[in-house]
PASEBA-1860 file (N, C-alpha, C; in nm, 3 decimals):
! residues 260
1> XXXXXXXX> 0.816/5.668/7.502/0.723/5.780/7.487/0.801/5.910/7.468 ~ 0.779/5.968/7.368/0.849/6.101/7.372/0.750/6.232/7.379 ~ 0.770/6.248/7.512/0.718/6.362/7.578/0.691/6.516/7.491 ~ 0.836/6.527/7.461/0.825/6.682/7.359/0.742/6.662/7.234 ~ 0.730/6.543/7.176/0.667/6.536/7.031/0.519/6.562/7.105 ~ 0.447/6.482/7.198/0.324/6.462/7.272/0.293/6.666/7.302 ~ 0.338/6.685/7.377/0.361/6.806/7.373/0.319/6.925/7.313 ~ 0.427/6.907/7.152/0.408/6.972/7.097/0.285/6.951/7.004
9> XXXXXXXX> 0.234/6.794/6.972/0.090/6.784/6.913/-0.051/6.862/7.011 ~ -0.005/6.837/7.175/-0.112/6.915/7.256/-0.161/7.066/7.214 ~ -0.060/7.110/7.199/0.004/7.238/7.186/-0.097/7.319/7.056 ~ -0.081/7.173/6.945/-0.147/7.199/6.778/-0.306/7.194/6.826 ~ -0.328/7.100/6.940/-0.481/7.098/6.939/-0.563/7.184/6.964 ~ -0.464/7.267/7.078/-0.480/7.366/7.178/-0.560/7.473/7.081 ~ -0.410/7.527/6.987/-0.433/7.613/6.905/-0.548/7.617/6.782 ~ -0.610/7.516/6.771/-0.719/7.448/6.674/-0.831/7.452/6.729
17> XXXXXXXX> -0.866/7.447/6.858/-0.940/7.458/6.937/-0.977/7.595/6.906 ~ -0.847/7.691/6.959/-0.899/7.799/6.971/-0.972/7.826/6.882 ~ -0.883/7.857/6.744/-0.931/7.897/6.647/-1.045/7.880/6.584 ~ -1.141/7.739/6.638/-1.256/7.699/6.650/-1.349/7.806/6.706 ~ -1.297/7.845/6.857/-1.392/7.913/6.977/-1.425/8.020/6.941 ~ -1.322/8.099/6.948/-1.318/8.225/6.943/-1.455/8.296/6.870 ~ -1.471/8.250/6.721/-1.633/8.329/6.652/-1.714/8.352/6.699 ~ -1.723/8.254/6.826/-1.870/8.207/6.895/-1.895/8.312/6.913
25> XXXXXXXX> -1.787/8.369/7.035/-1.774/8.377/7.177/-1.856/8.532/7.167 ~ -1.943/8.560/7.331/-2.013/8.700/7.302/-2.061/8.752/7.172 ~ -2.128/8.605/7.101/-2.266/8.608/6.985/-2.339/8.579/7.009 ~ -2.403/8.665/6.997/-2.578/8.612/6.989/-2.682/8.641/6.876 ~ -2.739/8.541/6.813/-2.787/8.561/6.695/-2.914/8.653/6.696 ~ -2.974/8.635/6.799/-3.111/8.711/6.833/-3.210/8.638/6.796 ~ -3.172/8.523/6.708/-3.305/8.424/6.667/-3.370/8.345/6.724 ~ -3.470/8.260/6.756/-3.524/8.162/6.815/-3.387/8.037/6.737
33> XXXXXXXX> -3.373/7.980/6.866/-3.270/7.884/6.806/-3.317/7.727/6.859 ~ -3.326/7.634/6.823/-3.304/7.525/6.876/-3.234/7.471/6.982 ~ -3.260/7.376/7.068/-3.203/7.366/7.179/-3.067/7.308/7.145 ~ -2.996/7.248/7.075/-2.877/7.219/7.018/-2.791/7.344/6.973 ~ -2.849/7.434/6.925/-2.770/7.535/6.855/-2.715/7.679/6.920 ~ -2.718/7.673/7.030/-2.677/7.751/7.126/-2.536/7.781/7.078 ~ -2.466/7.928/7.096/-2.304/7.946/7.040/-2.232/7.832/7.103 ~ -2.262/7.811/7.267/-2.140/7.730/7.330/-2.138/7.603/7.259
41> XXXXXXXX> -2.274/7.524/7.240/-2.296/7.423/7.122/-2.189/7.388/7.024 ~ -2.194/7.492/6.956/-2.148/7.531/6.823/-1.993/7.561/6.834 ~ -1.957/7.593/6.912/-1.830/7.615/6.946/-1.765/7.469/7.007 ~ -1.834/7.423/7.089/-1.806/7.286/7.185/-1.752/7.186/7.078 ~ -1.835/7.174/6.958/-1.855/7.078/6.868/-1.742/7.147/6.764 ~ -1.714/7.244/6.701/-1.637/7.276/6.589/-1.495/7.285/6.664 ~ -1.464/7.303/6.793/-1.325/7.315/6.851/-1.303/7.158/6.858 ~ -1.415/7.039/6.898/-1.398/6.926/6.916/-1.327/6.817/6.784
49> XXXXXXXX> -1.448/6.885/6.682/-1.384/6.826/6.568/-1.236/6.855/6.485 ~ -1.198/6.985/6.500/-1.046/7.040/6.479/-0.996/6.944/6.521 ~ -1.002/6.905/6.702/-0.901/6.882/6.733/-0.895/6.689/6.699 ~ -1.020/6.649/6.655/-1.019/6.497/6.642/-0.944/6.529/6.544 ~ -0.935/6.596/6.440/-0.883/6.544/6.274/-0.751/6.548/6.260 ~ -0.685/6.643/6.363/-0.565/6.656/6.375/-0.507/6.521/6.460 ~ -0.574/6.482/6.567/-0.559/6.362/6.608/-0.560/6.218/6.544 ~ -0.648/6.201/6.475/-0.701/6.085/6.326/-0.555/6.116/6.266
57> XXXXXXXX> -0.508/6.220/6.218/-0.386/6.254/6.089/-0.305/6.205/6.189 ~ -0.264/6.242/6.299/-0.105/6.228/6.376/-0.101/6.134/6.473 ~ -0.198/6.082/6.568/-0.170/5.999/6.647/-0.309/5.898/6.622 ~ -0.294/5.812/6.511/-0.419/5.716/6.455/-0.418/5.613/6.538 ~ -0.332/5.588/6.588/-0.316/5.459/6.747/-0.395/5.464/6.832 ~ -0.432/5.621/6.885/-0.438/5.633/7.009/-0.570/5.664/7.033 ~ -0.626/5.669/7.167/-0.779/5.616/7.175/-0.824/5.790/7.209 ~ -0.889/5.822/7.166/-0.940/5.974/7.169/-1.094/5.958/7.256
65> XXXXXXXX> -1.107/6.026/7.381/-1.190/6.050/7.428/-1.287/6.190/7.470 ~ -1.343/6.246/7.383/-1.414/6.396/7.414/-1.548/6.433/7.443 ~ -1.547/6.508/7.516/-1.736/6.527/7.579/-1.776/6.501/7.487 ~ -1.783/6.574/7.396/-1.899/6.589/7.288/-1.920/6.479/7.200 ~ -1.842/6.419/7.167/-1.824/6.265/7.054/-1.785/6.157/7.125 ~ -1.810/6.178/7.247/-1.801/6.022/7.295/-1.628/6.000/7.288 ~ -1.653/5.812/7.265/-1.479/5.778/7.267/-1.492/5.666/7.114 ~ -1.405/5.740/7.083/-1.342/5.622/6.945/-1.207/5.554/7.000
73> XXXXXXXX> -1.195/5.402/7.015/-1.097/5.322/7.026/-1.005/5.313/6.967 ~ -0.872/5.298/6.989/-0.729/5.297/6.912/-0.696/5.170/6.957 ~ -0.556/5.122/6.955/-0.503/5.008/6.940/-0.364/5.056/7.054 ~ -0.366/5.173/7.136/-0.217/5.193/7.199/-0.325/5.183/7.361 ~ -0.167/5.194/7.424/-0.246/5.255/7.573/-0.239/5.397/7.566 ~ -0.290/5.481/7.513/-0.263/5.630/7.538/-0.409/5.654/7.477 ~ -0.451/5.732/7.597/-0.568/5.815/7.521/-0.581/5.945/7.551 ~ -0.650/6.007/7.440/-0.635/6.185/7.440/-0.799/6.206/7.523
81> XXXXXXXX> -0.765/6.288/7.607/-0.914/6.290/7.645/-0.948/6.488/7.627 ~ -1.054/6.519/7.563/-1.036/6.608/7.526/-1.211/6.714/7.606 ~ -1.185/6.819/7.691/-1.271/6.876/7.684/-1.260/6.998/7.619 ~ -1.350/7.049/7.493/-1.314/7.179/7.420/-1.362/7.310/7.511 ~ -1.468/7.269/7.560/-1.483/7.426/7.694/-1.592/7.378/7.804 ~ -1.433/7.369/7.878/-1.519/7.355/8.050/-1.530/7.479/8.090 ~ -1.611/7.540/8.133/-1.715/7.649/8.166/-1.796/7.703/8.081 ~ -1.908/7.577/8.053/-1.982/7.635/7.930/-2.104/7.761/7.995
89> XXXXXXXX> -2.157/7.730/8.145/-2.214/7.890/8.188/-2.111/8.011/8.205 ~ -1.958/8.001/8.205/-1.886/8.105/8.174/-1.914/8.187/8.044 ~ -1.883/8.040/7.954/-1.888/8.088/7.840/-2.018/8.151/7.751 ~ -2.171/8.112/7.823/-2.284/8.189/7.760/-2.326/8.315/7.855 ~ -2.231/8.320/7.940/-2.222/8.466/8.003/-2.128/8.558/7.949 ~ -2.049/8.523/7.856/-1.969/8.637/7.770/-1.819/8.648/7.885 ~ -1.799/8.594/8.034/-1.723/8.563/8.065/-1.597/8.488/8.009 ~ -1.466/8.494/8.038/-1.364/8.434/7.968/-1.300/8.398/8.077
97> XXXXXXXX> -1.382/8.297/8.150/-1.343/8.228/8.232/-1.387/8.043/8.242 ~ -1.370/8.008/8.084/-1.364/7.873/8.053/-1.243/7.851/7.999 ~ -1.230/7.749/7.954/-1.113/7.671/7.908/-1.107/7.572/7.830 ~ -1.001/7.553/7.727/-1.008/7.389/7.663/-0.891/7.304/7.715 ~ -0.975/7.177/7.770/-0.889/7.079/7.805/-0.823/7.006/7.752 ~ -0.679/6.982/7.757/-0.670/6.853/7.648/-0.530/6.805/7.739 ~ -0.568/6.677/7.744/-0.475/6.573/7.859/-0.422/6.451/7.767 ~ -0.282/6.400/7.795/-0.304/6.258/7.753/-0.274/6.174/7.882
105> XXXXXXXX> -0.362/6.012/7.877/-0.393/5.938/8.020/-0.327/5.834/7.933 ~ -0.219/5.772/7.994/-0.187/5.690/7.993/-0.151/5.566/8.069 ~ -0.266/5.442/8.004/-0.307/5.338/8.110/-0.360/5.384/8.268 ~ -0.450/5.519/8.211/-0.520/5.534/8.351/-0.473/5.639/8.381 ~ -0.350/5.722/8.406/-0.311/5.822/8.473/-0.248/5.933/8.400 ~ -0.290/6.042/8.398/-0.259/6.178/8.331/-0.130/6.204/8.329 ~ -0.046/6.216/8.215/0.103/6.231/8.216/0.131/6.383/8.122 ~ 0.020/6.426/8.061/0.008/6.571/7.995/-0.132/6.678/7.998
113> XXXXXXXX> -0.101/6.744/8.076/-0.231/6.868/8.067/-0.208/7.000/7.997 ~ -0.320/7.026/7.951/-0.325/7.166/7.873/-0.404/7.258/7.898 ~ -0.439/7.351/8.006/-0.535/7.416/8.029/-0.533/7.585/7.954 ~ -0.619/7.570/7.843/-0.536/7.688/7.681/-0.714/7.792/7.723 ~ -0.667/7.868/7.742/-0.794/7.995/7.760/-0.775/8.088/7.629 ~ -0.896/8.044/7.546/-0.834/8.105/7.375/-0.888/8.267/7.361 ~ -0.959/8.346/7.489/-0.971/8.465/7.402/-0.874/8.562/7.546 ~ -0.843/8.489/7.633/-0.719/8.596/7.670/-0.611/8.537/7.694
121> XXXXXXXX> -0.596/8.450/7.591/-0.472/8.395/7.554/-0.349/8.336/7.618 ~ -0.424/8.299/7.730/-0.335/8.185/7.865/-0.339/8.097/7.844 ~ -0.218/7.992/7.893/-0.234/7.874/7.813/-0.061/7.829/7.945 ~ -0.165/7.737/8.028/-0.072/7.660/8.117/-0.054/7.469/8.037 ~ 0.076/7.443/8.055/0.125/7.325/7.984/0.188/7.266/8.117 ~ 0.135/7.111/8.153/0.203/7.038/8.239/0.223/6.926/8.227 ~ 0.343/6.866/8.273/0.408/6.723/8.209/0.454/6.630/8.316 ~ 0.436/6.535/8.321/0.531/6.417/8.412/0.658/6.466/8.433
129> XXXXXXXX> 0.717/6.485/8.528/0.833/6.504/8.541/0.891/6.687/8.545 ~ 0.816/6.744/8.467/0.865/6.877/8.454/0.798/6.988/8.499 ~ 0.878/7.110/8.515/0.755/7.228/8.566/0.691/7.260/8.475 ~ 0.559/7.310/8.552/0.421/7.371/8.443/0.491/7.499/8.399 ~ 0.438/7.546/8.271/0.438/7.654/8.212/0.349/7.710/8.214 ~ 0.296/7.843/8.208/0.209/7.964/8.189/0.271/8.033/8.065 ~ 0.245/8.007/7.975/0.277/8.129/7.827/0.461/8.141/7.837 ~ 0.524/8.036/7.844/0.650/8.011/7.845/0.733/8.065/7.989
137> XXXXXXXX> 0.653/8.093/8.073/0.746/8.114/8.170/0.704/8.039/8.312 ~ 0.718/7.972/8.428/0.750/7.895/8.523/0.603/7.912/8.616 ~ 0.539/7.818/8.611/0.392/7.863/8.704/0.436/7.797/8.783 ~ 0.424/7.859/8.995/0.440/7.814/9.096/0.338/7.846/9.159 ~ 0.307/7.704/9.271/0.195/7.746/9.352/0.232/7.801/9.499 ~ 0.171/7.855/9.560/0.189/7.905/9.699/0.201/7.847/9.776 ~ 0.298/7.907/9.910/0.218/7.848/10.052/0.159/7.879/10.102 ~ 0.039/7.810/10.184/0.001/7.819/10.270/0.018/7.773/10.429
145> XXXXXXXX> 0.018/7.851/10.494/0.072/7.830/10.652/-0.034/7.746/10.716 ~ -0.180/7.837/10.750/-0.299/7.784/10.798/-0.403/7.739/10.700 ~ -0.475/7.660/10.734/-0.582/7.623/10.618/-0.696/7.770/10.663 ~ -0.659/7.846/10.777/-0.775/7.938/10.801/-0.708/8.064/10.745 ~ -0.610/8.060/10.667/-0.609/8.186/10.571/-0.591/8.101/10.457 ~ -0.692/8.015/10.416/-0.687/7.951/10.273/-0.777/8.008/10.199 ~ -0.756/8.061/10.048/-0.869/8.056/9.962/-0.970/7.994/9.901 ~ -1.072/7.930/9.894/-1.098/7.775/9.873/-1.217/7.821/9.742
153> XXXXXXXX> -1.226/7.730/9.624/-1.274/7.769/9.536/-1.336/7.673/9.477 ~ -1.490/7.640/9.378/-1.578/7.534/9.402/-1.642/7.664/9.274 ~ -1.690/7.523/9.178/-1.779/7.575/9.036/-1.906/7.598/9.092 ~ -1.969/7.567/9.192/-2.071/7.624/9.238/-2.165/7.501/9.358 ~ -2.213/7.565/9.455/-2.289/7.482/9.571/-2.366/7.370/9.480 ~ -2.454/7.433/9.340/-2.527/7.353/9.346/-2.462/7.220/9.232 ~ -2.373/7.246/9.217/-2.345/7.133/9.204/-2.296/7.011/9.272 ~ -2.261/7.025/9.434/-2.273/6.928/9.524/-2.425/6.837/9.572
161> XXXXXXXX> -2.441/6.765/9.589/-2.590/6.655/9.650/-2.543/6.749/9.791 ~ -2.684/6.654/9.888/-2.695/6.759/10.004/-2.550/6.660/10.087 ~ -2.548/6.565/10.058/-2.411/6.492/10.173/-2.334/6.517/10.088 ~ -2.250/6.533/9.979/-2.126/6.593/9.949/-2.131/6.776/9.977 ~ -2.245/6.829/9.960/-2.265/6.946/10.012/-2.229/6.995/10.182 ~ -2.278/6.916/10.253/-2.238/6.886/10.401/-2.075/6.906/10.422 ~ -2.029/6.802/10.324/-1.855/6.800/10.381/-1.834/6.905/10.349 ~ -1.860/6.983/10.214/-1.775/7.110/10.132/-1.834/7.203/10.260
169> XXXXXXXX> -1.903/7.238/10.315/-1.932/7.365/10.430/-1.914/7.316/10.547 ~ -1.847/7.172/10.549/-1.724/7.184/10.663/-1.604/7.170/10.654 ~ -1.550/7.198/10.541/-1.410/7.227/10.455/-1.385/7.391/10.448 ~ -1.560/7.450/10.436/-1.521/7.610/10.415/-1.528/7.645/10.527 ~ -1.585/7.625/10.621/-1.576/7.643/10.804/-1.452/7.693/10.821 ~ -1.343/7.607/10.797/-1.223/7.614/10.816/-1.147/7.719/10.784 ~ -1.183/7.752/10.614/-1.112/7.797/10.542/-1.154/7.971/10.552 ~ -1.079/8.072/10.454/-1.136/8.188/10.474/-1.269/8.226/10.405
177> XXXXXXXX> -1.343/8.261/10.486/-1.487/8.274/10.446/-1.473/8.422/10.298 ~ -1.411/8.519/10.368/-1.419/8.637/10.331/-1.344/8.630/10.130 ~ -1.260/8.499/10.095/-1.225/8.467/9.992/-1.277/8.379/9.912 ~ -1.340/8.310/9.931/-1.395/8.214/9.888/-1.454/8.267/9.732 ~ -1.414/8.181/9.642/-1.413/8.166/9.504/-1.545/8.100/9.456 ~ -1.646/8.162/9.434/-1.767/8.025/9.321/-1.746/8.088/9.156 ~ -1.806/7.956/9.083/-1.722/7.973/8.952/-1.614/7.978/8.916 ~ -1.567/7.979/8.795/-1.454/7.930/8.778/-1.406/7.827/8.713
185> XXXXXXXX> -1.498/7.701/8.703/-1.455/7.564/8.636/-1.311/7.548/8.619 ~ -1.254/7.509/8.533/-1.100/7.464/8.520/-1.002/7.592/8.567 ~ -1.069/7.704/8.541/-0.984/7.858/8.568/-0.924/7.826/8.702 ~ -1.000/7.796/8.822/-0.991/7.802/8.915/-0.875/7.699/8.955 ~ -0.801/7.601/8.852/-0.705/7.554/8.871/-0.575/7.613/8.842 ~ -0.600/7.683/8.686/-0.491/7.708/8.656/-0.464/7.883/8.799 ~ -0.520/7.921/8.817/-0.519/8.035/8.894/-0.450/7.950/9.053 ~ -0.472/7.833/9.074/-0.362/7.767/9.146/-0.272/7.745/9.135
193> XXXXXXXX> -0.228/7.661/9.011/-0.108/7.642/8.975/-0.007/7.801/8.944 ~ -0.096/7.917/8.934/-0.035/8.037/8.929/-0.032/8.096/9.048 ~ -0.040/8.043/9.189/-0.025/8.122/9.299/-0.122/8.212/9.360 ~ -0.249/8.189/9.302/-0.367/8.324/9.329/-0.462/8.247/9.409 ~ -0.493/8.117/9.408/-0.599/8.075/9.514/-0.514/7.948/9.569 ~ -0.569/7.890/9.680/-0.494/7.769/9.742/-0.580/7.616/9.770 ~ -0.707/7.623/9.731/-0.758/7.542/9.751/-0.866/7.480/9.665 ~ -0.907/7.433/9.575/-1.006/7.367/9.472/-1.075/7.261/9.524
201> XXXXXXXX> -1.228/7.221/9.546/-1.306/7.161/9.584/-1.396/7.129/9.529 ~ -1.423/7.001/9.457/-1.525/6.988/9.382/-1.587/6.824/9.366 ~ -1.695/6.793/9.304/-1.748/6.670/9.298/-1.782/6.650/9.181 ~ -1.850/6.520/9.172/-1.895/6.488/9.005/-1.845/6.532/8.903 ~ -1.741/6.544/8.896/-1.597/6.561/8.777/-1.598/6.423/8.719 ~ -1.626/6.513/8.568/-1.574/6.309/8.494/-1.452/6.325/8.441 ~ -1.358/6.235/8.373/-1.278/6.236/8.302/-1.187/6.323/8.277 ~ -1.295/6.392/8.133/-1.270/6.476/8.082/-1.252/6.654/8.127
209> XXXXXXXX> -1.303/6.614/8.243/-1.313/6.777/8.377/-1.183/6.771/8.418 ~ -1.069/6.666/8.521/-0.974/6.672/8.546/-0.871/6.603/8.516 ~ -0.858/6.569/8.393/-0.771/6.463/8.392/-0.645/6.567/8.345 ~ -0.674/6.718/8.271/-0.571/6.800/8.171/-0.526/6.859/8.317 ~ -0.588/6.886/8.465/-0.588/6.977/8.537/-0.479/6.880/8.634 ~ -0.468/6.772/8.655/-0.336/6.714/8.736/-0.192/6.761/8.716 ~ -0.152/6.725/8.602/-0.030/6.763/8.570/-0.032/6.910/8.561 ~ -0.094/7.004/8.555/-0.062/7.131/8.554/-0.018/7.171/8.680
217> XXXXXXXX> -0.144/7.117/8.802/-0.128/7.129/8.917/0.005/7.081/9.014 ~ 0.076/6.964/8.930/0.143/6.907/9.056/0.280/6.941/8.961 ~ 0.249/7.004/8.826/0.382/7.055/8.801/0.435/7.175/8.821 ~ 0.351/7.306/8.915/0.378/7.373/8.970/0.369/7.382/9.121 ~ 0.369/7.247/9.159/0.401/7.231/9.296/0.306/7.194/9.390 ~ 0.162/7.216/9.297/0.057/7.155/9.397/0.032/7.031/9.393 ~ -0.043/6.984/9.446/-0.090/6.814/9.455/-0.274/6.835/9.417 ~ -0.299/6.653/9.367/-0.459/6.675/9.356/-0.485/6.554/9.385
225> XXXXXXXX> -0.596/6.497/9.409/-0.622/6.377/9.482/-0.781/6.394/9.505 ~ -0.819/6.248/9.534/-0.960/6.234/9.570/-0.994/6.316/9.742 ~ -1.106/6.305/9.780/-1.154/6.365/9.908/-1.104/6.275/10.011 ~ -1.059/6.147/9.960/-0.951/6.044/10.086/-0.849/6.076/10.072 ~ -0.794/6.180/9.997/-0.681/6.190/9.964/-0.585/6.118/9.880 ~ -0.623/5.999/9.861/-0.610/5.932/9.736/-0.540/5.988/9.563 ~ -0.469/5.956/9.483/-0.428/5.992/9.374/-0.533/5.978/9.277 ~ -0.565/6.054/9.211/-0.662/6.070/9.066/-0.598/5.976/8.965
233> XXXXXXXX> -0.709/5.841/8.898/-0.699/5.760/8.818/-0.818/5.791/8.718 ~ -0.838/5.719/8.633/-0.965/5.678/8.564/-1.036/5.657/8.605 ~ -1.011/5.542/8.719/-1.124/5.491/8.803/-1.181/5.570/8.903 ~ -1.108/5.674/8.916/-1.149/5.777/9.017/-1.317/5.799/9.018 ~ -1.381/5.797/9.140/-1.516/5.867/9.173/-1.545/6.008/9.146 ~ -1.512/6.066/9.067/-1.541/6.228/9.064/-1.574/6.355/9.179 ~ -1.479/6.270/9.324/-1.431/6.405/9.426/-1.319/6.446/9.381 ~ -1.277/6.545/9.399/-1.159/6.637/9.310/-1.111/6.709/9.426
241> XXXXXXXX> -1.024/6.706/9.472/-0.904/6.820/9.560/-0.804/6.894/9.441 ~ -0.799/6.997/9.500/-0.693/7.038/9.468/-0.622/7.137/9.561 ~ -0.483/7.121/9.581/-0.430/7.213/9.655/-0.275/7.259/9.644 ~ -0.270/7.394/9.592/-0.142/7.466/9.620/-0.029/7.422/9.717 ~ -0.051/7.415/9.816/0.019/7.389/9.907/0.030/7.205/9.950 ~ 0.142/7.150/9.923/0.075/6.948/9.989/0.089/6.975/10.119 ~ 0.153/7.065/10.246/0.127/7.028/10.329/0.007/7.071/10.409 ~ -0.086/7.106/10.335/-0.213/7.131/10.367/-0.304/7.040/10.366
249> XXXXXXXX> -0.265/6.866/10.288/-0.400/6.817/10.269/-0.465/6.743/10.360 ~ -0.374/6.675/10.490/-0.405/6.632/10.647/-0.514/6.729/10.642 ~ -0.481/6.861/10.616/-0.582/6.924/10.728/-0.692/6.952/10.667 ~ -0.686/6.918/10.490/-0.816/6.966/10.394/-0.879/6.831/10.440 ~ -0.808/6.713/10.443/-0.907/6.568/10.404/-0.954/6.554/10.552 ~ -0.935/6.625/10.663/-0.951/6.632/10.780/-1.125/6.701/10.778 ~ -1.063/6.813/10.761/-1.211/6.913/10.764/-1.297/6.879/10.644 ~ -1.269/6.807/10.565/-1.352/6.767/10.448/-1.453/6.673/10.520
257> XXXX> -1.367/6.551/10.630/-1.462/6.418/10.646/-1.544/6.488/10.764 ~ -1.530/6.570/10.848/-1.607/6.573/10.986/-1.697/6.721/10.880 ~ -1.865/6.715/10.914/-1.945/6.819/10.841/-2.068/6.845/10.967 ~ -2.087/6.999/10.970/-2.185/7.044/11.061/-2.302/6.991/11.040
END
């Protein structure tokens, strides 16, 4: 497997993506529109297809998996799993706090993430083996001492059920109330892997939600794992940790299982 070629095709998608997004973004036509034709729509789908065709031309082996088009089968073990913008209520709030994902999983486990933010132009790269990048220079995550000066950050309550809801507000019990992060979707990782929050908490994540966000995370020093603490696969159930700090997660998967 050669890592730098993989890489540098992420890199092409990234940028194809953007160049997709960007028109949408903070338009609004003013028309009665169809329920399909919404900008994020329109953007979701034209960043998606960029990045299949470039994929079809350069890596025709490999099994491509993206929200929007489903999965077309290849003939390798490597598949591209592609989300073009996770935070699509970021993104119809004129916020620029979504992201395009693009990971490759191989035989199950994420060995390349790309978390590329195309209109303020951040763009964290993480690899098996190597440190994450932020816009060519070294993304590190923090420590944390106590989990009760932790930042802890979650795309929003209502996307927990009322018993995964239960554990997350006895995870924030713990944590600092007065910081606490909602919204955010994928942002809220790379803003880990950059040292600004310490804790990510979330559920019903498929695939395509964390698979680009591992390697970013654990190549600037954090770790990510299921709510047992467990390593993130394919097969994974869609609980999502994430944390800056690894010697924090005793005490996250601790306060995660016991709930008021």
């Amino acid at each position: 497997m050669d890592l730098d070629a993989d890489i540098a095709l992420a890199l092409r998608l990234a940028d194809a993506a953007g160049a997709a997004i960007r028109p949408y973004f903070r338009v609004e036509s003013g028309r009665a529109r169809k329920a399909d034709a919404t900008p994020v729509t329109l953007a979701d789908r034209a960043a998606e297809e960029a990045m299949r065709a470039i994929l079809t031309a350069e890596a025709p082996r490999d099994t491509v998996i993206g929200e929007e088009f489903g999965a077309s089968a290849g003939n390798s073990n490597r598949s591209w799993v592609l989300d073009p913008i996770d935070g699509t209520t970021a993104f119809l709030a004129g916020r620029p706090l979504f992201g395009t994902l693009i990971s490759l999983v191989v035989e199950g486990w994420p060995v390349l993430g790309v978390i590329d933010q195309p209109v303020l132009g951040e763009r964290w790269v993480g690899a098996s083996g190597r440190p994450t990048m932020f816009n060519g220079a070294r993304a590190q995550t923090r420590a944390c001492r106590e989990l009760s000066d932790a930042s802890l950050a979650t795309t929003g309550p209502h996307y927990f059920d009322d018993h995964d809801g239960a554990h997350f507000m006895g995870l924030a019990a713990k944590t600092d109330h007065k910081r606490m992060v909602m919204g955010g979707d994928c942002y809220n990782y790379a803003m880990l892997a950059s040292g600004h929050i310490d804790v990510v908490c979330e559920a019903n994540l498929k695939l395509h939600d964390w698979a680009a966000l591992v390697p970013v995370v654990e190549g600037a020093g954090g770790t990510m794992c299921d709510w047992n603490g467990d390593p993130l696969h394919a097969g994974s159930d869609g609980h999502v940790l994430a944390l800056g700090d690894p010697a924090r997660l005793d005490d996250v998967v601790e306060a995660l299982a016991c709930h008021h």
